[in-house]
Steps between C-alpha positions, in 0.01 A plus 500: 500500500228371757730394722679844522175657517413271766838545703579916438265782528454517065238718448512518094638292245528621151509281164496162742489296174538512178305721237395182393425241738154597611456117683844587706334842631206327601664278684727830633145671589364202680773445719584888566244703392356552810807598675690684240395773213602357163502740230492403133719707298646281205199327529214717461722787288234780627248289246114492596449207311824282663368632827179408463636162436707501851134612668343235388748242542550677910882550400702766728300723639695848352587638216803699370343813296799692285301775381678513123479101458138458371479784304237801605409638864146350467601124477741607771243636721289141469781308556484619825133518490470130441784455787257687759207314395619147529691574827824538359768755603647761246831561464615829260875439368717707345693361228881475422614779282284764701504869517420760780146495353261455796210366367511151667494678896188663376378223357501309795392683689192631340376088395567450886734240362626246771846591487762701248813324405807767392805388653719614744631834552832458257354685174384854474209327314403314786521787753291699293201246546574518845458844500212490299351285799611768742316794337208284441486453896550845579239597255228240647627606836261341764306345254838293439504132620762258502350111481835283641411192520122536476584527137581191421078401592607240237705290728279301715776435791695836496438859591 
């Protein structure tokens, strides 16, 4: 993986390594972390206590957040609390099996989450978050802003 990072413009990486093998992503964060956002889904399973774990060990520097894996919206909401604090980025994911529910755009949106992860446009349950997004920015109107890459502050060499 450091190599392709190293030779193609790879901006994110998602489950690296294994759930398990907390030695092989520090070695992946040493070598890429810098360069590359590596978000810790299987790893850190939306759990403040596994995260905390990854903080203190400096492993990835993100963190998948599937609102319905941990269990309420207030361990959701310091999930990505704890991501903020420790210079981590925040990435809200909708699960497989989803429904036109809209929750996760607003959700996003209103933790200032780093980025939302949904899909592409193939499923009316993924347009519908998409849409979501588009009302929110016509609501906020000029107060609206889109980050590009200055939202990925967590990357050292990008953006």
């Amino acid at each position: 993986l450091a190599s392709w990072v190293r030779q193609y413009p790879i901006i994110s990486i998602e489950d690296g390594m294994a759930e398990d093998d907390w030695s092989g992503w520090e070695t992946l964060t040493r070598l890429v972390g810098e360069d590359c956002q590596l978000v810790g889904d299987d790893l850190f399973v939306t759990n403040t206590e596994i995260f905390q774990r990854g903080i203190d060990m400096g492993i990835t520097n993100s963190i998948l957040i599937k609102l319905n894996q941990i269990g309420t919206l207030s361990e959701t909401l310091d999930a990505i609390a704890m991501a903020e604090n420790a210079g981590f980025s925040a990435v809200i994911s909708h699960r497989s099996g989803e429904t036109e529910d809209t929750t996760i755009a607003d959700l996003a949106v209103a933790s200032t989450a780093t980025q939302i992860k949904t899909g592409s446009l193939c499923r009316s349950d993924r347009v519908a978050k998409y849409n979501q997004l588009l009302r929110i920015e016509d609501a906020l109107g000029a107060e609206a802003r889109y980050a590009g890459a200055g939202a990925f502050s967590n990357i050292r060499n990008w953006g």
